[in-house]
Residue frames relative to the residue before (quaternion, step in Angstrom):
aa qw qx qy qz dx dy dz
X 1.0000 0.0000 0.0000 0.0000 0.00 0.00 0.00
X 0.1961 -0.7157 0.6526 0.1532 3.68 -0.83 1.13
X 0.1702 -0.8012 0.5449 0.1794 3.11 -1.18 1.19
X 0.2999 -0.7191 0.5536 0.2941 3.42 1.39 -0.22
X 0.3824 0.7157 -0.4563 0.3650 4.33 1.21 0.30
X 0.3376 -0.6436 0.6431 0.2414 3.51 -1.08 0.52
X 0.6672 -0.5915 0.3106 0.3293 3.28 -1.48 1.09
X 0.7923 0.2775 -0.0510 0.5410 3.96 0.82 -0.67
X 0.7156 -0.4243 0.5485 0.0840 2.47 -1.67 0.48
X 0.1941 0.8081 -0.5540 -0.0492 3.18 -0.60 0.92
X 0.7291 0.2362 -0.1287 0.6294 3.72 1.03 0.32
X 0.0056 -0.7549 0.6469 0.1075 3.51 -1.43 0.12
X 0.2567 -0.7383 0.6232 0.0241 3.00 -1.11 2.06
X 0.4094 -0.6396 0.6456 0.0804 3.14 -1.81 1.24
X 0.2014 -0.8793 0.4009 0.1598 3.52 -0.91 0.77
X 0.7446 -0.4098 0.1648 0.5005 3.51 -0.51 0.70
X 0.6753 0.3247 -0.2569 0.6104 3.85 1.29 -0.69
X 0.7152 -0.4279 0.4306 0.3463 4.02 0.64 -0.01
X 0.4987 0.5320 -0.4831 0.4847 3.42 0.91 -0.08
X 0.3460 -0.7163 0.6042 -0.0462 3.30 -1.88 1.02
X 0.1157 0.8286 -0.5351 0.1168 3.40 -0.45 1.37
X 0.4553 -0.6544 0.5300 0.2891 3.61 -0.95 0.94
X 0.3210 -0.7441 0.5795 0.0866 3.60 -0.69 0.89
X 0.1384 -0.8482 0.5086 -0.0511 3.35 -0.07 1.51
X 0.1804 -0.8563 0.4498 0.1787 3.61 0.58 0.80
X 0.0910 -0.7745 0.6259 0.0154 4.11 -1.04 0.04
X 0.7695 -0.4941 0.3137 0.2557 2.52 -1.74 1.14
X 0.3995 -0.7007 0.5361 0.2491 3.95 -1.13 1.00
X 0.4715 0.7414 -0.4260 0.2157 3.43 -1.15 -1.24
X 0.7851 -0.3909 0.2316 0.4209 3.65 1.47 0.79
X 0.8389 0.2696 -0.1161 0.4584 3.26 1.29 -0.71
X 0.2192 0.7891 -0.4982 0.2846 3.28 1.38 0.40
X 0.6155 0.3923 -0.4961 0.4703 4.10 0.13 -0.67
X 0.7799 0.3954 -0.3399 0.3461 4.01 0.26 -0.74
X 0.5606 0.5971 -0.4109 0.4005 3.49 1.49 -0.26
X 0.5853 0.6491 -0.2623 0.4090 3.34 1.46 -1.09
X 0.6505 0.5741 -0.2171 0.4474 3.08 0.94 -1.23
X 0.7842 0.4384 -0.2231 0.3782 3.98 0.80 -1.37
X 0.5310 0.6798 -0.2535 0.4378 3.05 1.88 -1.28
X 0.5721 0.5272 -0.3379 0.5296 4.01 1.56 -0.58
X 0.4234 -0.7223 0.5237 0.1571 3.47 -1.22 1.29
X 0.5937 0.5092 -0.3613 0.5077 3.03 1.45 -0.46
X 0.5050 0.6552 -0.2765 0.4891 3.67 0.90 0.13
X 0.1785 0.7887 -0.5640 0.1674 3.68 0.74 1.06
X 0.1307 0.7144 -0.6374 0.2576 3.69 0.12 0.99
X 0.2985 -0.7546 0.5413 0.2202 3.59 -0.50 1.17
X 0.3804 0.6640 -0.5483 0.3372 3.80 0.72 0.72
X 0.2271 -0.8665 0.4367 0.0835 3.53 -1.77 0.55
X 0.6238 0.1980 -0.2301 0.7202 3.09 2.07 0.69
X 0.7091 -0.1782 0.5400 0.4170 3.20 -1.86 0.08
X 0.7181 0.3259 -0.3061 0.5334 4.00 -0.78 -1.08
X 0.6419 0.4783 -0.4823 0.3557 3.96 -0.27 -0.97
X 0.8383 0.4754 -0.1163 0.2402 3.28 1.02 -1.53
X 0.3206 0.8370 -0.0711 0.4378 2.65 1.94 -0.15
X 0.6733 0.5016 -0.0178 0.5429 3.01 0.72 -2.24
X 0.7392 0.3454 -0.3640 0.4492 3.64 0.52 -1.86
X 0.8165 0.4397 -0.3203 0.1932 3.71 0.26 -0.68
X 0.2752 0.8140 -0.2642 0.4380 2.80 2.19 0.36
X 0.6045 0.5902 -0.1383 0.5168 2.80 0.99 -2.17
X 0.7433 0.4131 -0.2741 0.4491 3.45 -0.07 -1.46
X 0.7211 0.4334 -0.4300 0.3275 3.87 0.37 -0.69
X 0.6787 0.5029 -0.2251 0.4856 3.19 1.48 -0.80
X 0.7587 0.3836 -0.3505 0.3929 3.68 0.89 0.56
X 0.8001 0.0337 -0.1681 0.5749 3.66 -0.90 -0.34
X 0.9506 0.1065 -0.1072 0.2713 3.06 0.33 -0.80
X 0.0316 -0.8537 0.5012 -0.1380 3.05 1.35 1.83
X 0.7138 0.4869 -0.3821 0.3279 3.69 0.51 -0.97
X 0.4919 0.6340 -0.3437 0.4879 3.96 1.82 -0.68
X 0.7181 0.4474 -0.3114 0.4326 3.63 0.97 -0.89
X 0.5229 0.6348 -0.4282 0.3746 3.17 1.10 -1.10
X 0.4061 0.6665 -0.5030 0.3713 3.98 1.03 -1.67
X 0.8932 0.4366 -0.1077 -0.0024 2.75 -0.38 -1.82
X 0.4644 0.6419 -0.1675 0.5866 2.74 2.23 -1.03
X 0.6613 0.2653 -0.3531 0.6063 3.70 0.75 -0.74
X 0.6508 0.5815 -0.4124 0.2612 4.00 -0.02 -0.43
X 0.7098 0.5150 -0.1814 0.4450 3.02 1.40 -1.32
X 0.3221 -0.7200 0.4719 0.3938 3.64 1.65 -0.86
X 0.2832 -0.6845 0.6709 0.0337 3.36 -0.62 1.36
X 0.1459 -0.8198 0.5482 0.0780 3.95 -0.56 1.09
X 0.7218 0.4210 -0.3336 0.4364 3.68 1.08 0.23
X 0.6041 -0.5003 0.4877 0.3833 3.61 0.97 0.41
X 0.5954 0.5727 -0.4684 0.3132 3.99 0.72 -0.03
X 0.4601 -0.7380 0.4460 0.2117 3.49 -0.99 0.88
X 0.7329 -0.5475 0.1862 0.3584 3.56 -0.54 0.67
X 0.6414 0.3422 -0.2866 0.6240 3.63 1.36 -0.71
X 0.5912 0.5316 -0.3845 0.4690 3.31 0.55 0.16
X 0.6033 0.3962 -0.3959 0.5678 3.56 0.29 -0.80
X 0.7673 0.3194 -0.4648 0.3053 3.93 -0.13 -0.63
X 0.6180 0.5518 -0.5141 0.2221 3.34 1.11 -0.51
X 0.5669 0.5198 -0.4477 0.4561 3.70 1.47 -0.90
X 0.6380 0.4483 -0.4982 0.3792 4.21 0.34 -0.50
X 0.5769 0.4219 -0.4906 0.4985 3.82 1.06 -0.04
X 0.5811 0.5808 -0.4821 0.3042 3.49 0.29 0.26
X 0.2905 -0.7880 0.4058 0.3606 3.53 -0.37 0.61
X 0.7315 0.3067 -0.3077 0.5255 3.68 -1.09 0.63
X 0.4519 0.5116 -0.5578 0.4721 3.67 1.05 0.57
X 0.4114 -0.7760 0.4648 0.1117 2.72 -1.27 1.57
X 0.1604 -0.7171 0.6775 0.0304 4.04 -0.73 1.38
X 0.2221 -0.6206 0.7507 0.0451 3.19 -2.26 0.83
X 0.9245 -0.1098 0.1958 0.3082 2.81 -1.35 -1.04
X 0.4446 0.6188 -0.3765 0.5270 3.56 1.59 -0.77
X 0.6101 0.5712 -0.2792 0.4727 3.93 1.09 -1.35
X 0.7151 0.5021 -0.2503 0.4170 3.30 0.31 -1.26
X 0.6000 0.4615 -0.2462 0.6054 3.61 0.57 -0.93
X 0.7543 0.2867 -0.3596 0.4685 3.96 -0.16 -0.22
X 0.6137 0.4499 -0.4457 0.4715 3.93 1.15 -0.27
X 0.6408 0.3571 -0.4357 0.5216 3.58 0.54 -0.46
X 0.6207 0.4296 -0.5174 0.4030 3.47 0.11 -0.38
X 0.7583 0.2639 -0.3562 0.4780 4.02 0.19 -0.91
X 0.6387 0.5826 -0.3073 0.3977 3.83 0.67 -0.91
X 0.2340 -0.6670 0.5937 0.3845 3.94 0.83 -0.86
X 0.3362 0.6868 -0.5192 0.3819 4.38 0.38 0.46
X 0.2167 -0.5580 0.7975 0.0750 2.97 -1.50 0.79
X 0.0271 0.8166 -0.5762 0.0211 3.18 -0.70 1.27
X 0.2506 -0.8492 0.4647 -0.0101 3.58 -0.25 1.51
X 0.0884 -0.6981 0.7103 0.0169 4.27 -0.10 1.53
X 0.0958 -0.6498 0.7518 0.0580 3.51 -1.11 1.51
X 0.0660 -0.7387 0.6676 -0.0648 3.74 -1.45 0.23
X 0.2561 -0.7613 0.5403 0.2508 3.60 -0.86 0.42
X 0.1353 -0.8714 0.3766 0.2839 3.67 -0.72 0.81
X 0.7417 -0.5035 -0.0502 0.4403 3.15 -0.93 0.13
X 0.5313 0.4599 -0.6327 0.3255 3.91 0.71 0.59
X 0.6136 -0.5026 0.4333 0.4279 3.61 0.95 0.00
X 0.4154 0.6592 -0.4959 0.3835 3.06 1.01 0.50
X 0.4211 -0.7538 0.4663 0.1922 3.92 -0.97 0.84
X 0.0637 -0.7002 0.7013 -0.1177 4.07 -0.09 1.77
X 0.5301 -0.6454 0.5451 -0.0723 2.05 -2.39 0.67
X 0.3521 0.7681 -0.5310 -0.0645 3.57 -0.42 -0.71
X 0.4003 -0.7603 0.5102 -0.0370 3.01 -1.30 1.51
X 0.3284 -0.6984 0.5798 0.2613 3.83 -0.87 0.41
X 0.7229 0.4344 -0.3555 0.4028 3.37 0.65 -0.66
X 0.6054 0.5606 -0.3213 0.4648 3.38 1.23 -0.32
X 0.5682 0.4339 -0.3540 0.6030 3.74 1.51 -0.41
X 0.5161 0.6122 -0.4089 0.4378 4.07 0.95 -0.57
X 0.9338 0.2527 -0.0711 0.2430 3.04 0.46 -1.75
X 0.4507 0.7111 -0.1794 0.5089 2.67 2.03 0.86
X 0.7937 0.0260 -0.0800 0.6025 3.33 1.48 -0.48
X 0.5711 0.3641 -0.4361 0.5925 3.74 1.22 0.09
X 0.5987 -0.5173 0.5675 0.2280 2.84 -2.21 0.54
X 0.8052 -0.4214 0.1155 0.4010 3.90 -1.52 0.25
X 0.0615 0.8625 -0.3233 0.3844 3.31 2.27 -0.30
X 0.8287 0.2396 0.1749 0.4746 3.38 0.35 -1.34
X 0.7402 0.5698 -0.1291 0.3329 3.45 0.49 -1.56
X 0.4524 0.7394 -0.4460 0.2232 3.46 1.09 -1.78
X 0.8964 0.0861 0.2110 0.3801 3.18 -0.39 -2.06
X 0.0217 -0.8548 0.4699 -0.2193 3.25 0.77 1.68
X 0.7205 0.4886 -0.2475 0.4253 3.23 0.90 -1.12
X 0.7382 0.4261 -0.2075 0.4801 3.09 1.10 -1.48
X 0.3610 0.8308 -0.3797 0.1879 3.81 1.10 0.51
X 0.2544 -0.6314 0.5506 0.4833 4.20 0.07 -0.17
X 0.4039 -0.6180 0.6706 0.0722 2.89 -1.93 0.86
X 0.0158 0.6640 -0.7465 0.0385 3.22 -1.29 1.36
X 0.1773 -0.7164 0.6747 0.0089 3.16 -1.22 1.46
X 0.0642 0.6700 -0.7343 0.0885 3.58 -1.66 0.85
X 0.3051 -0.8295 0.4523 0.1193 2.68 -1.38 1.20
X 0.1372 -0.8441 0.5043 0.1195 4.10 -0.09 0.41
X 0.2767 -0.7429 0.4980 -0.3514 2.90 -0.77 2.11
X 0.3070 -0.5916 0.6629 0.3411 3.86 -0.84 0.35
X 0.3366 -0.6733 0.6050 0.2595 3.92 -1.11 0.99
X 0.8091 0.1375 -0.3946 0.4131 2.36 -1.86 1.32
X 0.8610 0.2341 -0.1697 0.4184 3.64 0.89 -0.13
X 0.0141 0.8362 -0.5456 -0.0533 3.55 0.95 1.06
X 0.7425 0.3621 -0.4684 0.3134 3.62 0.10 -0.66
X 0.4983 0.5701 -0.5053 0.4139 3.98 0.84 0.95
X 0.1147 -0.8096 0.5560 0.1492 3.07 -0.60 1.49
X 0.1428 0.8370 -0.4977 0.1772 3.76 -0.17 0.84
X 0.2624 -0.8332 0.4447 0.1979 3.81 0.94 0.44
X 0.7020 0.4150 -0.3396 0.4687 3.71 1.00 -1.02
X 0.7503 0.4276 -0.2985 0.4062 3.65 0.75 -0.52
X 0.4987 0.6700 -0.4554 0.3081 3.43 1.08 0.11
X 0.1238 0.8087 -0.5723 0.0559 3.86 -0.72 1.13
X 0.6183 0.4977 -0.2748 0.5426 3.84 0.90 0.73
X 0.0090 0.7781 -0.6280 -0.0090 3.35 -0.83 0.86
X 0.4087 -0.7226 0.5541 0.0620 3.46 -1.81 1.02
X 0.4565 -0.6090 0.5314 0.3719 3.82 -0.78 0.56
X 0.1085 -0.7589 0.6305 0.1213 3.78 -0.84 0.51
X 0.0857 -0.7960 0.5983 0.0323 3.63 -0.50 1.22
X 0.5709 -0.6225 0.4657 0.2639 3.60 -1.01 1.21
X 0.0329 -0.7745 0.6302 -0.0441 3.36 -1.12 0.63
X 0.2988 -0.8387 0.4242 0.1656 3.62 -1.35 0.86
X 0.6715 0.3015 -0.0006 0.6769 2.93 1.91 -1.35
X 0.2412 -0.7170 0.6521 -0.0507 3.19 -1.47 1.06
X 0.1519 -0.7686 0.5786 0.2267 3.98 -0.02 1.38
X 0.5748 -0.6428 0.3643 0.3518 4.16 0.67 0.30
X 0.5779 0.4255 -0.3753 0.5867 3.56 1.64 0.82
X 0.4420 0.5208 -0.6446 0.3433 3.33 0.19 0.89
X 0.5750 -0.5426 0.5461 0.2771 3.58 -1.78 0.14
X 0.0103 0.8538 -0.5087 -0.1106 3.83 0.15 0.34
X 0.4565 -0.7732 0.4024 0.1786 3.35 -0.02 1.47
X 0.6948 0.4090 -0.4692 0.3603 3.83 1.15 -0.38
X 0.4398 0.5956 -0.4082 0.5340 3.71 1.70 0.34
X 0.7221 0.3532 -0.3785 0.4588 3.71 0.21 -0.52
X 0.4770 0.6000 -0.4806 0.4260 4.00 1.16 -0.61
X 0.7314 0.3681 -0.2943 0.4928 3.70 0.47 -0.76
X 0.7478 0.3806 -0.2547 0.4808 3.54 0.07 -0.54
X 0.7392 0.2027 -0.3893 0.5108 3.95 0.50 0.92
X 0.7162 0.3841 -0.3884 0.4343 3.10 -0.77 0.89
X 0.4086 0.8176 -0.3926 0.1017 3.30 1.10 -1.08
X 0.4517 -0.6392 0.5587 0.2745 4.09 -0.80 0.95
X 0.6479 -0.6305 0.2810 0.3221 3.27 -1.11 1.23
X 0.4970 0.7624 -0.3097 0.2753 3.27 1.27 -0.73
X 0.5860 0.7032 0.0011 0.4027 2.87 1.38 -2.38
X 0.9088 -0.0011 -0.1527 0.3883 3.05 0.76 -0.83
X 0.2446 0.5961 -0.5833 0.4945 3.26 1.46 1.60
X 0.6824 0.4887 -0.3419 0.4226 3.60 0.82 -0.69
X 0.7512 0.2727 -0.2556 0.5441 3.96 0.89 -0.68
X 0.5790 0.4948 -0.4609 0.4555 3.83 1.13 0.48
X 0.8912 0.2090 -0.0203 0.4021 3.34 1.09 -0.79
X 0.1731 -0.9304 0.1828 0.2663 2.59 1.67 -0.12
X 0.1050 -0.8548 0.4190 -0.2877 2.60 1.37 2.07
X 0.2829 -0.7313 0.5905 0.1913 3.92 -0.59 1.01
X 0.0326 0.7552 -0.6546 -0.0074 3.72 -0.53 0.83
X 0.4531 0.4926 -0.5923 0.4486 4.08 0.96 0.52
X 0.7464 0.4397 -0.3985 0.3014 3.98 -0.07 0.53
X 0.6394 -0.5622 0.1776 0.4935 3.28 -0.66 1.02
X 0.4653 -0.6456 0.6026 0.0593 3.94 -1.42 1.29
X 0.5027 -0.5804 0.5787 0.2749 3.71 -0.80 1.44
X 0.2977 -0.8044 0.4607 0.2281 3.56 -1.06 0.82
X 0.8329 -0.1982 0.1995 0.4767 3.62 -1.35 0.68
X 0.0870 -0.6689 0.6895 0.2637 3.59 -1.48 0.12
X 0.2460 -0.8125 0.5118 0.1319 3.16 -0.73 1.24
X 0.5244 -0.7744 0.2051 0.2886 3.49 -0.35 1.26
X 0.4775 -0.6444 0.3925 0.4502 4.02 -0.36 0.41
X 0.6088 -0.5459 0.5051 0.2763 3.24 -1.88 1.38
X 0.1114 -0.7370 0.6286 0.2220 4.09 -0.31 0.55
């Protein structure tokens, strides 16, 4: 399995329930959702690149259960006007960038619950879940054995700039590897989300611990000359 993963760790992301994963960033250029995806141990796809994977989930949209994939493609909302045999021919393309439409068709051929965490924009750590989009609009086909699925987590992030929590600008996703123990020197990224950017206000209140929730002296409004 190529994970296309850098050797370390740079951060550790807390999920919305407290769980703790080591954010294992990877290599851009278009293929980052499939790097995320291989770079997960829980990911046992017998596949050895980005392209391999591609192809198989190609394959899979384009067979028995082409008309289940199709669902999705209209459900999810196709934003470029591209028709369905089209769009796969551009996802065979290598360095064509894939999201969530992708994700949904690996769990569907792969059996994965594949979980894109992301901070929105109060900085608040979300989720989104395939098996919850599965078990929402496909029949048991699919559904049976949700629970008892592996989890692959990835995080999705503006590149190069995870501690920016901005949802529209985010184009880059990260493998997210479970952790149990924390030695209290890691960098936990849902601490650094709050502490950059911060509104001048924000950080008169946590420098000084200036109260700015009570009524504010109003404007001076400049004199008529």
């Amino acid at each position: 399995m190529n994970s296309s993963c850098t050797s370390a760790s740079d951060f550790i992301f807390v999920d919305a329930v407290g769980k703790n994963y080591a954010v294992k960033d990877v290599s851009a250029a278009g293929d980052c959702a499939l790097f995320s995806l291989m770079g997960n141990p829980n990911f046992q796809a017998p596949l050895r690149t980005a392209n391999e994977l591609r192809r198989a989930v190609v394959t899979f949209a384009r067979g028995v259960k082409q008309q289940d994939c199709i669902t999705v493609y209209s459900l999810v909302g196709d934003r470029s006007n591209m028709s369905f045999e089209v769009y796969l021919e551009n996802v065979m393309r290598a360095g064509f960038w894939v999201g969530t439409i992708f994700f949904i068709w690996t769990s569907m051929a792969f059996g994965v619950t594949i979980r894109s965490h992301f901070f929105n924009e109060f900085r608040e750590p979300k989720c989104e879940s395939t098996a919850e989009f599965i078990s929402k609009y496909f029949s048991k086909d699919f559904s049976d054995d949700l629970d008892q699925q592996p989890v692959v987590d990835v995080f999705f992030h503006q590149y190069r700039c995870m501690t920016r929590c901005k949802p529209s600008m985010y184009n880059h996703f990260a493998a997210l590897i479970p952790i149990d123990n924390l030695t209290g020197d890691e960098s936990i990224l849902n601490v650094l989300v709050n502490q950059v950017g911060l509104p001048w206000w924000k950080k008169t209140e946590e420098i000084n611990a200036y109260d700015c929730s009570g009524p504010q002296p109003s404007p001076v409004r400049p004199r008529k000359t």
